[in-house]
C-alpha positions as CSV (number, residue, x, y, z in Angstrom):
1,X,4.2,67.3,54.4
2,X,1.0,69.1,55.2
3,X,-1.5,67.3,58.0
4,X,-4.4,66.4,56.8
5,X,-7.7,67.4,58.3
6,X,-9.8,64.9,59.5
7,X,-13.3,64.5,61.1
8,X,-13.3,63.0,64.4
9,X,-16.9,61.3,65.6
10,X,-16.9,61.3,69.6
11,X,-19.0,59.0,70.9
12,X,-20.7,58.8,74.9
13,X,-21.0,54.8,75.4
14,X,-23.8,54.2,77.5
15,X,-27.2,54.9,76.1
16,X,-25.0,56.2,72.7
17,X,-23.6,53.4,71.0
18,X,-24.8,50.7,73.9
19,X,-27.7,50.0,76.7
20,X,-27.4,52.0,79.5
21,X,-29.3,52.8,82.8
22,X,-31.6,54.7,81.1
23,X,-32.7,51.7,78.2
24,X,-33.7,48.2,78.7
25,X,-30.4,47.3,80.9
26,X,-32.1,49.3,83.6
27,X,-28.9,49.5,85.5
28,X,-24.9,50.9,85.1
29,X,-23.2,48.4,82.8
30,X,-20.7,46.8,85.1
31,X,-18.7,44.3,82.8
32,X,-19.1,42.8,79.2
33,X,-22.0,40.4,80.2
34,X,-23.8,43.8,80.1
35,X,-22.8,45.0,77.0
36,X,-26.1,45.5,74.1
37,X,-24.9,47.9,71.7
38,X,-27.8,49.6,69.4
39,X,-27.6,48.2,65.9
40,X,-28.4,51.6,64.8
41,X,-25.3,53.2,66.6
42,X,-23.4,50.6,64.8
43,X,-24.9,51.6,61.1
44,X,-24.0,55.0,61.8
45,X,-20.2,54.5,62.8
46,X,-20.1,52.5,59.6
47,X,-21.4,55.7,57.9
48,X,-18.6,58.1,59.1
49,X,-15.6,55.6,58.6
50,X,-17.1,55.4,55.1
51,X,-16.4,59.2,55.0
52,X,-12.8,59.1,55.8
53,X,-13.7,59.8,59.7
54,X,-12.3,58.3,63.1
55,X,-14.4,57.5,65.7
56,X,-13.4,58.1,69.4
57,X,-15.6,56.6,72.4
58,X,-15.3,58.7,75.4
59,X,-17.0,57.7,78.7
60,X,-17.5,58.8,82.5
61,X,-17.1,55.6,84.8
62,X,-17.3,57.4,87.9
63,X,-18.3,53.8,89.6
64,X,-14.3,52.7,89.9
65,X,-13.6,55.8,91.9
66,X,-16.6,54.8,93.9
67,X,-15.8,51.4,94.9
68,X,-18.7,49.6,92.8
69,X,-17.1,48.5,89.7
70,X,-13.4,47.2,89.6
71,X,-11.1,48.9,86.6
72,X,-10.6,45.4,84.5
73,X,-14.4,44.9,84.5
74,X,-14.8,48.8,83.1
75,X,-12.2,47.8,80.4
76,X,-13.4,44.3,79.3
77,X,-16.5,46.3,78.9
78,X,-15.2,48.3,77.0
79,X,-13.8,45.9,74.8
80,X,-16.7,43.9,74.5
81,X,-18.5,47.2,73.1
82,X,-15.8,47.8,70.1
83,X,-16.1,44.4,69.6
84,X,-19.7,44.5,69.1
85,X,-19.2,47.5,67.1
86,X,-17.3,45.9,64.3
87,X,-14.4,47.5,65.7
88,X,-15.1,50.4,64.1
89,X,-13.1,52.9,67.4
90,X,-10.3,54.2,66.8
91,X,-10.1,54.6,70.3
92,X,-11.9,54.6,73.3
93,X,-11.3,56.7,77.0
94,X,-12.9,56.6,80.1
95,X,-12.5,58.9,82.8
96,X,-12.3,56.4,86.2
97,X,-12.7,59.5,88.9
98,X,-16.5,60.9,90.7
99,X,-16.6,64.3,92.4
100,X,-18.3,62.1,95.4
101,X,-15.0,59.7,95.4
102,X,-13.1,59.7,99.1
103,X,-9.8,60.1,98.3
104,X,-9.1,63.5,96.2
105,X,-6.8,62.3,93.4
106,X,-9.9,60.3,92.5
107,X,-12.6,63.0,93.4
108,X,-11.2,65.8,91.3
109,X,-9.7,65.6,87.5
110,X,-9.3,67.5,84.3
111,X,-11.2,64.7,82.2
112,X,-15.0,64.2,83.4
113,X,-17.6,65.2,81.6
114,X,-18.4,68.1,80.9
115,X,-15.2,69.2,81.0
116,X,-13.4,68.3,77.8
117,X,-10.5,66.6,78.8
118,X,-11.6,62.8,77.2
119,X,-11.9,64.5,74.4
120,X,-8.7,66.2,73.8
121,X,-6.6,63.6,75.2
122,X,-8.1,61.6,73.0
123,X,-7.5,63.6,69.8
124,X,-3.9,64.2,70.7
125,X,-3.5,60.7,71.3
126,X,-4.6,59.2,68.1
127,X,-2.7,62.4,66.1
128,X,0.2,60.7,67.8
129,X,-0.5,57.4,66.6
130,X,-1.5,58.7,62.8
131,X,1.0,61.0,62.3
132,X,-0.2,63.5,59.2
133,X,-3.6,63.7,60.6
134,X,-5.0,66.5,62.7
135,X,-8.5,66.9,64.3
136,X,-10.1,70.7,64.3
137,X,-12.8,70.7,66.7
138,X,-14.8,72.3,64.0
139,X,-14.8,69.3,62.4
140,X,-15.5,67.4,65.0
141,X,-19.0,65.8,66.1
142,X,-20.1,64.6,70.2
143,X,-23.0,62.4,70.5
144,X,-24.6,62.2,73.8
145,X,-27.5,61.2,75.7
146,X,-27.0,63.6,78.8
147,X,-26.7,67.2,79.5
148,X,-22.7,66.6,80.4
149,X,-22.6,65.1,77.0
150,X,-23.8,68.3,75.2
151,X,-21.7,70.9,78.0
152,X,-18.8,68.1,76.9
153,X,-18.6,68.9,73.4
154,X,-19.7,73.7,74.4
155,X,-16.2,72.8,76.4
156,X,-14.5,71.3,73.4
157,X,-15.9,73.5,70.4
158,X,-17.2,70.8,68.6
159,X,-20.9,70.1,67.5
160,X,-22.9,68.2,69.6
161,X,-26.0,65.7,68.5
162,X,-28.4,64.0,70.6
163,X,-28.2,60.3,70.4
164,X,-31.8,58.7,69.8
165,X,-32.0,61.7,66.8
166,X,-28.5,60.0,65.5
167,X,-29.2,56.7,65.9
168,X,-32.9,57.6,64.1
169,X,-30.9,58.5,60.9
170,X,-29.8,54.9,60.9
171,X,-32.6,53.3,58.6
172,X,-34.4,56.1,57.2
173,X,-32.6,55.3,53.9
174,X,-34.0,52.3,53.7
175,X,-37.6,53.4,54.3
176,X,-37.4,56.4,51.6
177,X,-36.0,59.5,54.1
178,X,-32.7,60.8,54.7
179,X,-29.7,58.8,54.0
180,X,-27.4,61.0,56.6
């Protein structure tokens, strides 16, 4: 049996697929009461799974290593976004350590971005789960809002898109412009 090459959509969460700091939340999403994901984000997922892609969420919550946020409220956030999303993830990672954490397991890791470590964990952990599927990074596509978004996907060799230019595709179609 020969594995099957697939295209693998990476997503950044916050102010990607859902309100972050940056948008209208005006703050770090700290639990699923914060959760607004962009309708747009949403249309586009639908787009790639309609192309025979999987999508993979990847996310720095640097705010458990910190103190600020506990773990459970990170995950039922995270929840609460694929749920939103029409459950459209395949799978979703967060890296839980901050370079300004106290103790050092949490300070220092392999999986923060920019470094690519979300990412391939990621990829080797749904190849696992699908077995006959593989992932090449040059079919592969990050979108981020941030520069650690874009250095992310440099570290990973896969292309890299800015989010508000992705999530503009969303509706052109429906207005006369480009349907991808």
């Amino acid at each position: 049996m020969t594995d099957k090459p697939t295209p693998v959509l990476y997503l950044d969460i916050d102010g990607t697929v859902r309100q972050g700091k940056d948008d209208a939340l005006g703050r770090f999403v700290n639990g699923p009461e914060d959760v607004v994901v962009f309708p747009e984000a949403v249309e586009m997922m639908r787009r790639w799974k309609a192309g025979g892609g999987r999508i993979i969420g990847v996310s720095n919550q640097g705010g458990i290593a910190l103190g600020i946020v506990d773990e459970r409220q990170v995950a039922a956030a995270m929840m609460e976004t694929h749920r939103q999303a029409g459950q459209l993830f395949d799978k979703m990672a967060y890296c839980r350590h901050h370079p300004n954490a106290e103790h050092p397991e949490m300070a220092r890791c392999w999986c923060r971005k920019p470094k690519a470590g979300l990412l391939i964990e990621s990829a080797l952990d749904l190849a696992a789960r699908r077995p006959g599927e593989i992932y090449p990074p040059y079919m592969g596509l990050m979108v981020g809002d941030r520069p650690e978004d874009a250095a992310c996907a440099e570290a990973a060799g896969v292309d890299f898109e800015d989010a508000v230019a992705w999530r503009s595709r969303a509706f052109r179609s429906e207005a006369g412009g480009d349907p991808q």
